[in-house]
C-alpha positions as CSV (number, residue, x, y, z in Angstrom):
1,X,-37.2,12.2,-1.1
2,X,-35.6,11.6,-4.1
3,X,-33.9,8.5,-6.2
4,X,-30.0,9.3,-6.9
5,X,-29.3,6.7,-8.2
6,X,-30.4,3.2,-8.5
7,X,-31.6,1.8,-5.4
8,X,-30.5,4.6,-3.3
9,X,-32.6,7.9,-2.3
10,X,-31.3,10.9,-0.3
11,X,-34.0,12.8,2.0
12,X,-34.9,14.5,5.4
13,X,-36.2,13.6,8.5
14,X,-39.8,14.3,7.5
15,X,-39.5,11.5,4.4
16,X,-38.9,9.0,6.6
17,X,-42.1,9.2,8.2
18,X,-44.2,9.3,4.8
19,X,-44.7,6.1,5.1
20,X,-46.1,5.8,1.9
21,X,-43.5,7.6,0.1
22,X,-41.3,4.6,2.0
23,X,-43.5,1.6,0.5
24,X,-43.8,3.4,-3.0
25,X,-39.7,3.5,-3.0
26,X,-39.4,-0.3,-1.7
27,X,-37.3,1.1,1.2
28,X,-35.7,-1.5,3.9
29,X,-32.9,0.5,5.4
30,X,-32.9,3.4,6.6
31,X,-29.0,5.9,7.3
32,X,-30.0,8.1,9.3
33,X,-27.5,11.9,10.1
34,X,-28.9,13.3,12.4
35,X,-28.1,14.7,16.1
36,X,-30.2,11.8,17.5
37,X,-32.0,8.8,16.7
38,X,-35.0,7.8,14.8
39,X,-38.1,7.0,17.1
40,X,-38.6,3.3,17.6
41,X,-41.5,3.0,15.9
42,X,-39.7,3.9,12.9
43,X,-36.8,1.9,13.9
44,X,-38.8,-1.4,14.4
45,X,-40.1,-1.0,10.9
46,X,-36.8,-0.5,9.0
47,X,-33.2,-1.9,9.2
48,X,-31.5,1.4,10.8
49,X,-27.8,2.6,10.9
50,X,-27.2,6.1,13.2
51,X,-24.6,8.3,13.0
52,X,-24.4,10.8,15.1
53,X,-23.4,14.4,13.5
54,X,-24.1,17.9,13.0
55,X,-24.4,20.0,10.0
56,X,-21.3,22.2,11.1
57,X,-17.9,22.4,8.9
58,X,-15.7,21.3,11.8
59,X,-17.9,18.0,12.2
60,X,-15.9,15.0,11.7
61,X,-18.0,13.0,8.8
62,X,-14.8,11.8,7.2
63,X,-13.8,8.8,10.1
64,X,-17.6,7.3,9.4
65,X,-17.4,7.4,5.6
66,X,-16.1,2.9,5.2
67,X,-18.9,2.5,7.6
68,X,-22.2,4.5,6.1
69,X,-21.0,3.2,2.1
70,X,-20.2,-0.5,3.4
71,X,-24.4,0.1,5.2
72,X,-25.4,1.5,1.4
73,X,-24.0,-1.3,-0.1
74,X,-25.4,-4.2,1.9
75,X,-29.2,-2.1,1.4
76,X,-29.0,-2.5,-2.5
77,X,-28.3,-6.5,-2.5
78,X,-31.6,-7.0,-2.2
79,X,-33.9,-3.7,-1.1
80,X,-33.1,0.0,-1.1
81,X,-32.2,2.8,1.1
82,X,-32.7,6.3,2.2
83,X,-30.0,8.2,3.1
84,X,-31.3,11.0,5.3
85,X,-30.4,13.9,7.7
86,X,-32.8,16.8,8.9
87,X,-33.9,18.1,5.3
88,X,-31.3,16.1,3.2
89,X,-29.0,18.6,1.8
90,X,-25.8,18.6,3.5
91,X,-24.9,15.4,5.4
92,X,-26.9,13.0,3.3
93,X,-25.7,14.7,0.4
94,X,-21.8,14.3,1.5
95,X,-22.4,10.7,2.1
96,X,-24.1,9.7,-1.0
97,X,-21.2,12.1,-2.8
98,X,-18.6,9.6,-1.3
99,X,-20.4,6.4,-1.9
100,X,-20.3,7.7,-6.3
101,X,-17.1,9.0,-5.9
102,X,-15.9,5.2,-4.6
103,X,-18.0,3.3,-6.7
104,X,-17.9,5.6,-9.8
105,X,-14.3,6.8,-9.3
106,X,-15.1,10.1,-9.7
107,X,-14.2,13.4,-8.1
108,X,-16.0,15.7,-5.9
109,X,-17.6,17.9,-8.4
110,X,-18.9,15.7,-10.9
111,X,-19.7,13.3,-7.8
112,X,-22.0,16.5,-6.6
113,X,-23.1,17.3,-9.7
114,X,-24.6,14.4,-10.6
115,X,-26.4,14.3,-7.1
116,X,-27.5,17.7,-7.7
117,X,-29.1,17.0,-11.0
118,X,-31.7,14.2,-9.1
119,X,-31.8,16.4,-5.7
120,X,-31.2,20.5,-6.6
121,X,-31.4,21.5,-3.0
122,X,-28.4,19.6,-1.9
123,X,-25.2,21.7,-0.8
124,X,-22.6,19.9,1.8
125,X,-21.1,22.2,3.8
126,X,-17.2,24.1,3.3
127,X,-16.6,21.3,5.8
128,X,-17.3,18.4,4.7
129,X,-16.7,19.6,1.1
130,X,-12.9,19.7,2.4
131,X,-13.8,16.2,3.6
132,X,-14.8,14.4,0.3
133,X,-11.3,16.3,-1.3
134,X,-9.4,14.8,1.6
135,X,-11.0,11.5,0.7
136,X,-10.5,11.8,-3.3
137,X,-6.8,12.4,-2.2
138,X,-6.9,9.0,-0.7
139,X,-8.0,6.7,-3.3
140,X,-11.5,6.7,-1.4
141,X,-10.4,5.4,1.1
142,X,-9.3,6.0,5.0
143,X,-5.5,6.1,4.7
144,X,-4.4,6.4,8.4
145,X,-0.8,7.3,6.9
146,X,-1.5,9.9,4.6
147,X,-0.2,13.3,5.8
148,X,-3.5,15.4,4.9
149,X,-5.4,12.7,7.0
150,X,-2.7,13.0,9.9
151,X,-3.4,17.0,9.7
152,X,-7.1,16.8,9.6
153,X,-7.4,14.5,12.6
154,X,-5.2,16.9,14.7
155,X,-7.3,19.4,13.5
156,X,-10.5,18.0,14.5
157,X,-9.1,17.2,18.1
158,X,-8.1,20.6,18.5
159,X,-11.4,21.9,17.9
160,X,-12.8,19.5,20.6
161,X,-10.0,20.5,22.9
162,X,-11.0,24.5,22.3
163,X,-14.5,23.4,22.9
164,X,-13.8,20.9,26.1
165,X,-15.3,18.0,24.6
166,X,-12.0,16.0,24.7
167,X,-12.3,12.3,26.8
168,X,-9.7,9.6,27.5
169,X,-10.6,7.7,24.6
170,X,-10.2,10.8,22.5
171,X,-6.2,11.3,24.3
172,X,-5.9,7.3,23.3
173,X,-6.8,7.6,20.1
174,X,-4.9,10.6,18.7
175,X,-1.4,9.8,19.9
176,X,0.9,7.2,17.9
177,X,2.8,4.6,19.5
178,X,6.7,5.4,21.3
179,X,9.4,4.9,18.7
180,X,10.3,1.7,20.5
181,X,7.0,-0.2,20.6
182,X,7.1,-2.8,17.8
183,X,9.7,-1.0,16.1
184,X,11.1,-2.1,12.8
185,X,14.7,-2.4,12.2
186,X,14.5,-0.9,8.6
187,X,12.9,2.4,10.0
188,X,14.5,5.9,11.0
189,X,14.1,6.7,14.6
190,X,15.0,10.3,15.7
191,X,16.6,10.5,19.3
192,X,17.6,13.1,22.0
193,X,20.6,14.4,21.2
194,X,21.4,14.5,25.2
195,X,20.7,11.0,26.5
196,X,20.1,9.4,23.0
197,X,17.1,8.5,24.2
198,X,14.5,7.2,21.1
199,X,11.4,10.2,20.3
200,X,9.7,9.2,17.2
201,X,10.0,7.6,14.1
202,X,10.5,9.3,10.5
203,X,7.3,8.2,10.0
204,X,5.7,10.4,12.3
205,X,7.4,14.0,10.4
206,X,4.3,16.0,9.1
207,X,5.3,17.7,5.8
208,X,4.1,20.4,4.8
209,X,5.0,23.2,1.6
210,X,6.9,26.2,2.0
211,X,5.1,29.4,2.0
212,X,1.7,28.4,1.3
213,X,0.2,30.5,4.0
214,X,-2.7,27.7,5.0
215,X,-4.6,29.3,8.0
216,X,-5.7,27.0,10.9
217,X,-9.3,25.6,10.9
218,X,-10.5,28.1,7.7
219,X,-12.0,25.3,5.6
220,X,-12.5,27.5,2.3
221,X,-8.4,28.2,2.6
222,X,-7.8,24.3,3.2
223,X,-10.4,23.4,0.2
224,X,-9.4,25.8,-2.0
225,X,-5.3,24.0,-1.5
226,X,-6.7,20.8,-1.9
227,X,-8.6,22.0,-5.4
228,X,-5.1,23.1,-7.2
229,X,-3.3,21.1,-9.6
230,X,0.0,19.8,-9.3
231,X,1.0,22.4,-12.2
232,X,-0.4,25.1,-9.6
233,X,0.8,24.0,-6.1
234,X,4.4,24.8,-4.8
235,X,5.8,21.3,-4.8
236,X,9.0,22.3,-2.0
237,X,8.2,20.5,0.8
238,X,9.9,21.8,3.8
239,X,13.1,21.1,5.4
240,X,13.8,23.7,7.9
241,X,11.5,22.4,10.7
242,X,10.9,19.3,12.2
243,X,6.3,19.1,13.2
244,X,5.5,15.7,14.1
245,X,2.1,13.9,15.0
246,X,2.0,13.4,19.2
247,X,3.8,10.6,20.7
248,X,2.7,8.5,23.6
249,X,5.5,10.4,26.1
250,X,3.3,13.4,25.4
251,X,0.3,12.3,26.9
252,X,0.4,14.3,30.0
253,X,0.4,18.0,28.4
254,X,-1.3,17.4,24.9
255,X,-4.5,18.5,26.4
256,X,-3.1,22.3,27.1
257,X,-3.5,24.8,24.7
258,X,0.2,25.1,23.6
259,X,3.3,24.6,26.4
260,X,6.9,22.8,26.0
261,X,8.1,19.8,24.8
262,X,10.6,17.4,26.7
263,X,12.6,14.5,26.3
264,X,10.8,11.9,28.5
265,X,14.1,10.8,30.0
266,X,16.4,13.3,30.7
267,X,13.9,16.3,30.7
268,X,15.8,18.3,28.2
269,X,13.3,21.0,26.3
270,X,13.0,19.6,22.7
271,X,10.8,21.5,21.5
272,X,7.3,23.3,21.6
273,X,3.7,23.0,20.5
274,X,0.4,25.2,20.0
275,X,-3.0,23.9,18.7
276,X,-3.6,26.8,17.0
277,X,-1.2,27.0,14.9
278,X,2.2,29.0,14.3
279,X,4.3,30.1,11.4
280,X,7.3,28.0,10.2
281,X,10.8,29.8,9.1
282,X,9.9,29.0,5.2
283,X,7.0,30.9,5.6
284,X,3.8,28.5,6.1
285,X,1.4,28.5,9.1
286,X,1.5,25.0,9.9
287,X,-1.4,23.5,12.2
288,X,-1.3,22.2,14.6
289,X,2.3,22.4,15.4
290,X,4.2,20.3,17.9
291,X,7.8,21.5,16.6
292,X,10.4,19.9,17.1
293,X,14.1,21.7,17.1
294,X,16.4,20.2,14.7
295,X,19.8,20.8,16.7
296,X,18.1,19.1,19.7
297,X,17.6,15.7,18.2
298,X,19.7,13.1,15.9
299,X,18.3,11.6,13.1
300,X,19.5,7.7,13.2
301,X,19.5,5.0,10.5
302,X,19.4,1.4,11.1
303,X,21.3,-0.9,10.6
304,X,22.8,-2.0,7.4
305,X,23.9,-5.4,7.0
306,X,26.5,-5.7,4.2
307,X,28.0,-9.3,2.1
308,X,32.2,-9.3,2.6
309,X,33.4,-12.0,0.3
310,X,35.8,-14.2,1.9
311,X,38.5,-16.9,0.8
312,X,37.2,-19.8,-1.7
313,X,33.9,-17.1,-2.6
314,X,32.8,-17.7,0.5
315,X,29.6,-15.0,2.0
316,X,29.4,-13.2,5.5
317,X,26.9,-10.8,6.9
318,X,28.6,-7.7,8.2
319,X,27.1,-5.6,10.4
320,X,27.7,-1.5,10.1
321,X,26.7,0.5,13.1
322,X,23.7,3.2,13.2
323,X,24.1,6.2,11.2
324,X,23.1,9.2,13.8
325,X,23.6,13.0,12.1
């Protein structure tokens, strides 16, 4: 094993049973990446946190990132921990990358750089690499709302879908709420254009760039997009197509491959969706898509309520009706 930093040591499998490499270091808790747990005589001897996870690029580390760094934190109040997977160079490494990176404000390279200084062997995958970029993007933190995040969650449940390693809880979890469940009055619904019927909110629109050519699930192409500056990127987002996150009403066919997509009322076809991916008119390969077609729906403001001054400067609320185009 080696010390990182203060208080915190990354490792494999093998350190953790040294058990005088585990005295020497003062160790009390033990996060452990691994495909399965620690034996309980290890266990009983430590204060343990599992996470189960492989070293493979299209593992989902990201989601368990608050968790593992909240764990690291708690071990340095008053002992220290090993963060470990099988030989401690990828998922160890990633974890202890995102804990600087939050605590240090840094990004990914001098984050790993400084890791790799204490620990030369380490190297997180193109994967999770991808990951700690996605997380720099968002203020290291889980931002639930961000776009990129949005992306990469659809993107990890298609892989699971290819595989057939999707469960209920999986379905539950990935779809956002109907437009009219706890819906605001200040936000921009889109609705059928035939029965007017409510789809999804504004805030549900996946942007994306125009022709930046982004291949589905090729981590180096997604890191590599991630790693430009502003001054490099094409800043145009998109306004020819509509791709939106899935919606409750699509429950019952987001588990094919690709098929239609229709209004849950009146059964018009809306739209279409494929996981793997498919090329907008502007020219980017957006992934997944679930496009929606722009003449088929109506985008609807709320709304407005305006002041009308009456006689003696007198104040009334007036109310203008919903904006549809």
């Amino acid at each position: 094993m080696d010390q990182v930093y203060d208080k915190i040591y990354v490792g494999g499998f093998e350190d953790v049973k040294d058990e005088e490499s585990m005295s020497d270091a003062k160790i009390t808790h033990v996060l452990s990446l691994l495909d399965r747990p620690l034996p309980p005589e290890i266990q009983n001897k430590y204060k343990c946190k599992f996470i189960r996870v492989l070293d493979m690029p299209d593992e989902n580390l990201l989601t368990y990132f608050p968790e593992c760094l909240r764990f690291i934190d708690e071990a340095r109040v008053n002992g220290a921990v090993i963060v470990h997977c099988l030989v401690g160079c990828s998922r160890s490494a990633t974890v202890v990358i995102a804990w600087l990176m939050q605590k240090k404000q840094l990004d990914v390279k001098t984050a790993l750089n400084m890791v790799k200084d204490c620990r030369p062997c380490i190297r997180p995958n193109t994967g999770f690499q991808f990951q700690l970029e996605l997380f720099a993007r968002m203020a290291y933190d889980i931002n639930v709302n961000n776009s990129d995040y949005k992306t990469f969650k659809l993107n990890m449940f298609g892989l699971k879908l290819g595989e057939g390693k999707i469960f209920n809880n999986d379905v539950k979890n990935l779809l956002v709420a109907s437009p009219t469940e706890n819906h605001p009055k200040t936000e921009v619904l889109y609705k059928c254009k035939k029965c007017r019927h409510p789809l999804f909110r504004e805030s549900s629109l996946l942007s994306h760039t125009t022709g930046d050519w982004e291949r589905s699930f090729d981590w180096n192409s997604k890191l590599s997009n991630l790693r430009k500056s502003d001054s490099e990127k094409n800043k145009v987002t998109c306004k020819e197509s509509l791709f939106v996150e899935p919606v409750q009403w699509m429950a019952d066919v987001v588990t094919n491959q690709s098929g239609k997509l229709t209004c849950p009322k009146c059964l018009a076809k809306i739209g279409s969706f494929i996981w793997c991916g498919e090329k907008c008119p502007c020219g980017s390969w957006v992934a997944p898509a679930f496009h929606i077609q722009k003449n088929k729906v109506d985008l609807c403001r709320p709304f407005v309520l305006v002041p009308r001054v009456l006689p003696n400067n007198q104040f009334m609320q007036e109310t203008v009706a919903t904006s549809c185009s």
